[in-house]
C-alpha positions as CSV (number, residue, x, y, z in Angstrom):
1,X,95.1,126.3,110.9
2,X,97.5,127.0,114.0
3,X,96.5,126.0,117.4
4,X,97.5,129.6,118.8
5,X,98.2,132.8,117.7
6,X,101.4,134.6,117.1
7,X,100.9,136.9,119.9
8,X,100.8,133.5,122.5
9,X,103.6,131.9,121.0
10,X,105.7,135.4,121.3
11,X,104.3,136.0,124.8
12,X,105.7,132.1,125.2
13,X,109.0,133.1,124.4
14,X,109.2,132.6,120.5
15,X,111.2,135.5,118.5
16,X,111.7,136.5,114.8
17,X,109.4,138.1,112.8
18,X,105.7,137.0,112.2
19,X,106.7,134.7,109.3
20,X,109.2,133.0,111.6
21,X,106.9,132.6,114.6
22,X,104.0,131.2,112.5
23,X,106.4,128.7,110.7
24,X,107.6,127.5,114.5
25,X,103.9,127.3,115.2
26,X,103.3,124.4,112.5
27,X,106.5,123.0,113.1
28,X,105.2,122.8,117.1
29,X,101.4,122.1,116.0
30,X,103.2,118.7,113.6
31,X,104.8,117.5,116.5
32,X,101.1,117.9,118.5
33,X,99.6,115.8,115.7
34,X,101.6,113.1,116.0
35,X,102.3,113.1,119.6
36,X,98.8,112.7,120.6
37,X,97.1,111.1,117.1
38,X,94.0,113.6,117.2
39,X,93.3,116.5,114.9
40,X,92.5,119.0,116.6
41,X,90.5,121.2,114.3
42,X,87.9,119.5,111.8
43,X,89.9,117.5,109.2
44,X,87.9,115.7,106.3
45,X,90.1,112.1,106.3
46,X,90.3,108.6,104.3
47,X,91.0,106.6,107.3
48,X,91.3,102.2,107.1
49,X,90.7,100.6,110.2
50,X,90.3,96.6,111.2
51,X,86.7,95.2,111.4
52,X,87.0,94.0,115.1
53,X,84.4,91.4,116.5
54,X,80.9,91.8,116.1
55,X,81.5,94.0,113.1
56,X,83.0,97.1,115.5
57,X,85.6,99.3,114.0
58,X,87.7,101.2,116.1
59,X,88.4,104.5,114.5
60,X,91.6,106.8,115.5
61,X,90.3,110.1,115.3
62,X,87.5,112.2,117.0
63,X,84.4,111.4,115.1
64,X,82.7,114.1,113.7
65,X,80.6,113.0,110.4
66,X,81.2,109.9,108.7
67,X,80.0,110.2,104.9
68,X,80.9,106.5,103.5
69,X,82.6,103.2,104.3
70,X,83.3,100.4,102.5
71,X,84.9,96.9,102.6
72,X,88.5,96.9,101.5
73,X,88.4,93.6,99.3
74,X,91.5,91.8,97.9
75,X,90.7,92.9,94.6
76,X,89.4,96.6,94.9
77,X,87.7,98.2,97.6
78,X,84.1,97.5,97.7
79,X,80.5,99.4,97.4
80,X,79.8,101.8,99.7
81,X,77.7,100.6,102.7
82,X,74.3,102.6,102.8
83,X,73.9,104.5,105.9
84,X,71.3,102.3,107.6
85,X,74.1,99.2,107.2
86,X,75.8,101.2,109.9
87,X,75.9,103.3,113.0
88,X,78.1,106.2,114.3
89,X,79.4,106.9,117.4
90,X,81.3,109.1,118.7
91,X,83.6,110.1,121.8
92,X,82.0,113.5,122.0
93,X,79.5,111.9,123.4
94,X,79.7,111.2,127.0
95,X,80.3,107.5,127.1
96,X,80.9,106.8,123.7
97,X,84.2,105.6,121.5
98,X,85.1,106.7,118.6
99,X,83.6,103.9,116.2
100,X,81.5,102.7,113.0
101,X,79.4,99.6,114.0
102,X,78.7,97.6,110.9
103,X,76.8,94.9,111.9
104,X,74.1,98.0,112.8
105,X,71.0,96.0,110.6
106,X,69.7,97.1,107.1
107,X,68.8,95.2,103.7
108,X,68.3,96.3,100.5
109,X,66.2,93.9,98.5
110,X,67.7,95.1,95.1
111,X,70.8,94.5,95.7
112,X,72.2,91.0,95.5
113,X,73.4,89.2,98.7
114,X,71.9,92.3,100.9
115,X,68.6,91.0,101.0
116,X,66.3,90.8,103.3
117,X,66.5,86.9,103.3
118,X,69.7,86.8,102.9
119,X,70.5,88.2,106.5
120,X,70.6,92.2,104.8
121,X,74.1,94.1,105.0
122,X,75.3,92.4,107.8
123,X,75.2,89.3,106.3
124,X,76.7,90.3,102.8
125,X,79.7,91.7,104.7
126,X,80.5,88.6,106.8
127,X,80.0,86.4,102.9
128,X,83.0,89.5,102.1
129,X,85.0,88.3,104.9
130,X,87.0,92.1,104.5
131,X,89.6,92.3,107.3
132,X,89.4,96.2,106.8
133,X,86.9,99.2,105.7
134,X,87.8,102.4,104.3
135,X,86.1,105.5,106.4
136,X,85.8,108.7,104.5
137,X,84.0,111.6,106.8
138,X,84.8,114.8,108.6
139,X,87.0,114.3,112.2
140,X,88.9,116.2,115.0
141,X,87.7,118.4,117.7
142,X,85.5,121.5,116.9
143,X,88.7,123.8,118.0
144,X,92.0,123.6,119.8
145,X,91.4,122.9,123.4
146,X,92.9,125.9,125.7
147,X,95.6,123.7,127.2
148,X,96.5,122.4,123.3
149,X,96.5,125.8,122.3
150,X,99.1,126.5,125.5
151,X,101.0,123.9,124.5
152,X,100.8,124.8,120.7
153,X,102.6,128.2,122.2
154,X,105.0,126.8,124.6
155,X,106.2,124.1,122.1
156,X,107.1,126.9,119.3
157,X,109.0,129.1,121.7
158,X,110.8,125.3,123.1
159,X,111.3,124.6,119.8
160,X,113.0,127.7,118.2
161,X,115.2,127.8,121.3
162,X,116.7,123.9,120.9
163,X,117.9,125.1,117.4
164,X,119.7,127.7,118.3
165,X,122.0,126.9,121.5
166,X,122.7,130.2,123.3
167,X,125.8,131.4,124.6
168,X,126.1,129.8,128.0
169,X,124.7,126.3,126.3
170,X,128.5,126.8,124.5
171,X,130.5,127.9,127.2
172,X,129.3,124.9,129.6
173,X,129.3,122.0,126.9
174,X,133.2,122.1,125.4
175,X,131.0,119.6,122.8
176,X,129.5,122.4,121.2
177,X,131.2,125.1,118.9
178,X,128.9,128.0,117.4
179,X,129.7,130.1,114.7
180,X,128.7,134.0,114.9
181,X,124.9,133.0,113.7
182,X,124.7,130.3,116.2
183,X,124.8,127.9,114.4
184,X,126.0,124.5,115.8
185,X,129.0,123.3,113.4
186,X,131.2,120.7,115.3
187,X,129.7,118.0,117.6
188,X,131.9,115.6,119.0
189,X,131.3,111.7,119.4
190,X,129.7,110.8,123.2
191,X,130.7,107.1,123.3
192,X,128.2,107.2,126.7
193,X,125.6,108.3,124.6
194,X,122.6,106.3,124.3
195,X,122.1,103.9,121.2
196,X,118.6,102.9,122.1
197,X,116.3,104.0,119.3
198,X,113.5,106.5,120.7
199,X,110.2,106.7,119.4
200,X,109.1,110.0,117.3
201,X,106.2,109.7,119.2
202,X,107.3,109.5,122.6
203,X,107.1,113.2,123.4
204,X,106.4,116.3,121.7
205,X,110.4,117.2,122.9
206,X,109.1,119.3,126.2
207,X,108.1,117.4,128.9
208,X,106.3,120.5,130.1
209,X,104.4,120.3,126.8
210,X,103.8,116.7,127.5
211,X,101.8,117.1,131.0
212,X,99.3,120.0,129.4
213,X,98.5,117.2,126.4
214,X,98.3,114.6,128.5
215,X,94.9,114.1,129.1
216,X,94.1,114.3,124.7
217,X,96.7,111.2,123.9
218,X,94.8,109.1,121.7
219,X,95.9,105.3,122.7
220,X,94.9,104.0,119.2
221,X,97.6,102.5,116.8
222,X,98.8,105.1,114.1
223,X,97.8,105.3,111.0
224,X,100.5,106.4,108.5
225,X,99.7,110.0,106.6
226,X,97.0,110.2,108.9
């Protein structure tokens, strides 16, 4: 699902026909993603996060549902932890962080080493000693925030226009040299240019874009294909 409509991204600047607007769109709305880590729309996920201290796990996405977790074991991940091993929380929640608590309470007297008398789930997970759980549930916000969905616009039209230089991009840059699609053929070597790596992630490409998603960056680590 795009973050805005074809209509915004047009009024934003983007051209072409609908197909070609909506395929800037996703281009803009992948560079979002991974800019700020969130999802923006509900996303069902298989997420593995560490087990901090005190059984807390830190998850990288807006909350929505969780539906099971389960210690990731050297051999093969383990059983799925009942709900009542656990509890939820969630940043939508006012003083909340996004996170699955595991040392929550709970026993199951049928189930060996998850007894009652044997300290319940909390203390069958610490005999596991698993660094990591696997998180399977629902996440993201409930829909694009109005400045993401500005920025979903602005990003498509910033886009589109970086990969095809106009006119007067040629004539000031001697560098450049456009055939009659505009397409950019010859690019000379810049022995001032800079060799510093930069990080995918270090800006959606507009700075403009940048300020408007500002206030959604997610700080946590990312999680690759997540």
């Amino acid at each position: 699902m795009a973050y805005c409509s074809i209509e915004a991204a047009r009024d934003a600047g983007c051209t072409g026909t609908d197909a070609e607007v909506a395929a800037w769109i996703e281009a803009a709305r992948e560079r979002i993603d991974a800019y700020t880590q969130q999802c923006f729309e509900p996303t069902d996920l298989v997420v593995v996060a560490d087990v901090g201290a005190d059984g807390l796990v830190i998850l990288p996405r807006r909350v929505r549902t969780i539906t099971s977790v389960m210690p990731v074991l050297e051999a093969d991940d383990g059983p799925s932890l009942p709900a009542s091993a656990y509890r939820v929380t969630s940043a939508a929640v006012l003083g909340q962080i996004d996170a699955v608590h595991l040392t929550w309470g709970g026993y199951d007297d049928l189930v060996a080493g998850a007894e009652s008398y044997n300290g319940g789930w909390a203390g069958l997970m610490a005999r596991w000693g698993a660094d990591q759980v696997k998180v399977l549930g629902e996440f993201g916000y409930d829909a694009p925030p109005l400045l993401v969905a500005e920025g979903n616009a602005l990003l498509a039209a910033h886009l589109q226009a970086q990969a095809a230089p106009s006119d007067a991009d040629t004539a000031g840059d001697a560098s450049l040299t456009v055939d009659d699609e505009g397409n950019n053929v010859a690019i000379e070597d810049d022995d001032d240019a800079p060799t510093t790596p930069v990080s995918p992630q270090a800006s959606t490409g507009s700075t403009q874009v940048d300020g408007l998603l500002a206030m959604y960056l997610n700080r946590m680590p990312a999680i690759g294909g997540v």
